[in-house]
N, C-alpha and C positions, 0 to 999 in steps of 0.2 A: 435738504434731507430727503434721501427719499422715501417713498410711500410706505407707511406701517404695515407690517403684516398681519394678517385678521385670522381669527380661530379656526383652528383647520378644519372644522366640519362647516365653515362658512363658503369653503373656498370653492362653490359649485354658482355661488353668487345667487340672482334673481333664478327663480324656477321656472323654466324652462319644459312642465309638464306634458307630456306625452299622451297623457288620460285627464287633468284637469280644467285644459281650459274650456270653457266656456264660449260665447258669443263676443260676450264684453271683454274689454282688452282689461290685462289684470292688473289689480291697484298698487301692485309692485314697481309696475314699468315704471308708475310715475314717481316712485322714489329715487331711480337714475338720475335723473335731469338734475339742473340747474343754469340759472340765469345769469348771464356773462354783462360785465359792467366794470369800465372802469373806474377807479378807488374815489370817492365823492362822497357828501355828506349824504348827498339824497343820487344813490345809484340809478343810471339811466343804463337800461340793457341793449346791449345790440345783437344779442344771440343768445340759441341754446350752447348747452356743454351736457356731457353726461358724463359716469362715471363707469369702468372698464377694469377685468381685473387678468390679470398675467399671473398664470400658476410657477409659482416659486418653487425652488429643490426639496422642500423641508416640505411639500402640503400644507403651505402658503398661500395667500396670493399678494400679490402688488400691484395698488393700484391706480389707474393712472385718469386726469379727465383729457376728453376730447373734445376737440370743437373744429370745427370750418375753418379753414389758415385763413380766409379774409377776415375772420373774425378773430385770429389769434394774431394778427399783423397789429390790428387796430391798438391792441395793448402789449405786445411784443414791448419789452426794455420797461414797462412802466408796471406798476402797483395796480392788480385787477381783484375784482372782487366775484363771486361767486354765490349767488341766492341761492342757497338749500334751506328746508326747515331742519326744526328740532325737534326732537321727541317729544315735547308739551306744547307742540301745536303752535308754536309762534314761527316768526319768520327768521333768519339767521344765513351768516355771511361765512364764506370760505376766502380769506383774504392771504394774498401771496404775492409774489415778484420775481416768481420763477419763470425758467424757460422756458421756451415751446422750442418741440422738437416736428420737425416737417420730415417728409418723405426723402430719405438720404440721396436719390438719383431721379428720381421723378419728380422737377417743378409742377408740372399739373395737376397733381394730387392735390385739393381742397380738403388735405385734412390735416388736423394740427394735436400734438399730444404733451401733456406736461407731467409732472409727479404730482400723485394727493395723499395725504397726511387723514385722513378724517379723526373725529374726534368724539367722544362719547355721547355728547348732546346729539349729534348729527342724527336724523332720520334719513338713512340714506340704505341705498342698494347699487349694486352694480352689474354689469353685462361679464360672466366669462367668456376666455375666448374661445371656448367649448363648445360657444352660441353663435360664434361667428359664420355667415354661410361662404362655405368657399368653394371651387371647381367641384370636389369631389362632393361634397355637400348637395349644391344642385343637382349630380345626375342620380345621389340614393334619393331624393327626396321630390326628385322630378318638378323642379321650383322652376315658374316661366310664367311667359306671357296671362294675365289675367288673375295672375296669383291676387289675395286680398293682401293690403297692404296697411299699417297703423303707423300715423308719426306723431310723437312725443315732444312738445315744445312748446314756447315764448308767444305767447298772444299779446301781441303789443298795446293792442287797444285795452288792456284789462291784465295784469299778473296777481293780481292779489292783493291784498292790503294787511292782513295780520299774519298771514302767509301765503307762500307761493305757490300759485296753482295754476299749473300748465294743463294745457290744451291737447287733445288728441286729434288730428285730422284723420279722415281713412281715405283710400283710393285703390291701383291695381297696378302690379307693372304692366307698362305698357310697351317697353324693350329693352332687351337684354340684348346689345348689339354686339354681333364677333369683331366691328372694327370701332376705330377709336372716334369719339366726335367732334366736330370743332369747335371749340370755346375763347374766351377773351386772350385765354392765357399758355392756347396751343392745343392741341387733339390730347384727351381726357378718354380714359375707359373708365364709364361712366354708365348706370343703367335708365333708361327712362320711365318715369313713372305717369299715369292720371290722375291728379289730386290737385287744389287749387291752393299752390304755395303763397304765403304772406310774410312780409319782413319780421322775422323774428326767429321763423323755423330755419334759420341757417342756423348748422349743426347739431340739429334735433338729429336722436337717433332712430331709426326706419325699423317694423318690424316686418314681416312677409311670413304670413301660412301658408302652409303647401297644401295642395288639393289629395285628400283621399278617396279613392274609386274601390267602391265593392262590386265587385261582376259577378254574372249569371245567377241574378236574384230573381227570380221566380213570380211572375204579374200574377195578375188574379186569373188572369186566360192560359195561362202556363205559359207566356213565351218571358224569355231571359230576356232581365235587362241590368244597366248598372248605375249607382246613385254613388254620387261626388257626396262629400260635405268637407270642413275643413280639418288639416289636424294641427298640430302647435305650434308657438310660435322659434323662429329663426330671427338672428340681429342679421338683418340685409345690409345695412349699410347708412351711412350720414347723407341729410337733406343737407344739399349742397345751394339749393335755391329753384326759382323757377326759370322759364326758358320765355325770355322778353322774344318779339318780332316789332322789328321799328315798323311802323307805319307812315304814309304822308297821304292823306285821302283828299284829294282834290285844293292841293295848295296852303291844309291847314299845317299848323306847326306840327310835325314828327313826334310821337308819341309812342312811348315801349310798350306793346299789349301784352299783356300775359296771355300767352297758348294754352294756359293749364296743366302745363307738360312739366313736370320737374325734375330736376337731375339729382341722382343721387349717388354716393360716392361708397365704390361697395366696400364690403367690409373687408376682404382680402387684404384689398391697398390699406388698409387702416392699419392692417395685420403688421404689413410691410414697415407703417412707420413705427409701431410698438415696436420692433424689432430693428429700431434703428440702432447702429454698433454703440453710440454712444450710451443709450439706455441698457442696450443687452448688459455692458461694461457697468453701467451703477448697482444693477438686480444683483449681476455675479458677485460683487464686493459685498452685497449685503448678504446673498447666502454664506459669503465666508465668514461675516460678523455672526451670525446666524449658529454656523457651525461650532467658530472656537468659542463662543457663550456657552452651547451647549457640552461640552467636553467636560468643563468638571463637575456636573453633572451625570455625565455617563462615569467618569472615572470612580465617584463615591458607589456610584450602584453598582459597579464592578466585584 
């Protein structure tokens, strides 16, 4: 079935404030998330997922989660379950055996998307794709190099115990490259970040503020200058993982170091798979469910 549609004055999702935020990253973001595991009595996680919403015909949305296709492989055909909490503060499972749907042309895309149903218990939020940063996005908002960066995700060593509570890393990008890079699974347009990635944040979702600049402000000697600070945030894109270099240092056994450098999978391509034909074709059937419900409806108040 696919994904219930939510109250139309919800359908702007997580806020995404212009004049609100703050320093501290908001305690919305981390209603997005959730922890990926497959179906077991005692759930062992191997990823984040987050929750994502595609504006429908009606002022709608539909919503769908994401995760890292290594991590949607790993339970691909099987029974996976999904840690969110619930509105009284306990812990609580999103459990399914649905599809995952990948990038319909692009195998390098590490990104994977399926349908979500939520439920009234659920304490949950989600990313619009209104928040997604794409071409045009980057160049109103001048999003680059050094930008500050927030990712939302799976602390292996620790998720919680009466409920789930994910972890925030911060960092910066560190490149937005115009060519593509090479990975296990073939050249990936991919952007590079500085942040110290740990097993679990594959598929956490990435956030990036963009830098604001007020010029010819005035010193106390009168010469013009201009002060940066930041402004709101943008969904950049999926923590894809970190960037291993093998080592052999003087005969000892080869060892993967982490660089620090981690890849992230921007959000356009994500765009890309939301907008695979096959999903575009479920959405469209349910606005037409959507529609002829609402006709006799319209017919009596005629």
């Amino acid at each position: 079935m696919l994904a219930l549609t939510v109250d139309p004055c919800r359908v702007d999702g997580l806020l995404f404030s212009k004049n609100k935020d703050g320093m501290r990253i908001p305690d919305r973001f981390l209603n997005c998330v959730g922890f990926v595991s497959q179906r077991q009595d005692q759930p062992k996680y191997v990823g984040t997922a987050f929750i994502v919403g595609v504006k429908g015909k009606y002022g709608n949305a539909y919503l769908h989660v994401i995760t890292a296709k290594h991590v949607a492989e790993v339970i691909q055909g099987r029974s996976f379950l999904i840690g969110m909490n619930f509105k009284d503060g306990e812990a609580g499972w999103f459990g399914s055996s649905m599809k995952w749907w990948y990038h319909p042309t692009d195998k390098s895309v590490d990104a994977a998307a399926t349908v979500f149903t939520p439920t009234a218990r659920m304490d949950m939020d989600y990313i619009p794709e209104t928040a997604f940063v794409t071409d045009e996005v980057i160049r109103r908002y001048d999003i680059g190099v050094g930008d500050q960066l927030s990712i939302v995700g799976l602390f292996t060593q620790f998720h919680g115990r009466k409920k789930h509570i994910p972890i925030v890393r911060t960092g910066n990008i560190a490149m937005m490259p115009s060519d593509k890079i090479p990975a296990d699974d073939g050249e990936s347009e991919v952007y590079l970040a500085e942040t110290r990635s740990i097993g679990g944040l594959s598929g956490s979702p990435v956030f990036v503020r963009h830098t604001v600049r007020l010029e010819n402000l005035a010193s106390e000697d009168g010469e013009l200058q201009t002060m940066s600070g930041l402004g709101h945030h943008h969904f950049l894109g999926l923590m894809r993982g970190h960037w291993d270099l093998p080592m052999n240092l003087q005969g000892y056994q080869a060892e993967a170091v982490n660089m620090g450098i981690s890849i992230i999978v921007p959000a356009k391509k994500i765009l890309e798979v939301l907008y695979h034909p096959e999903l575009v074709a479920l959405r469209a059937r349910q606005d037409q469910q959507i529609s002829k419900e609402s006709l006799p409806a319209l017919d009596q108040g005629a």
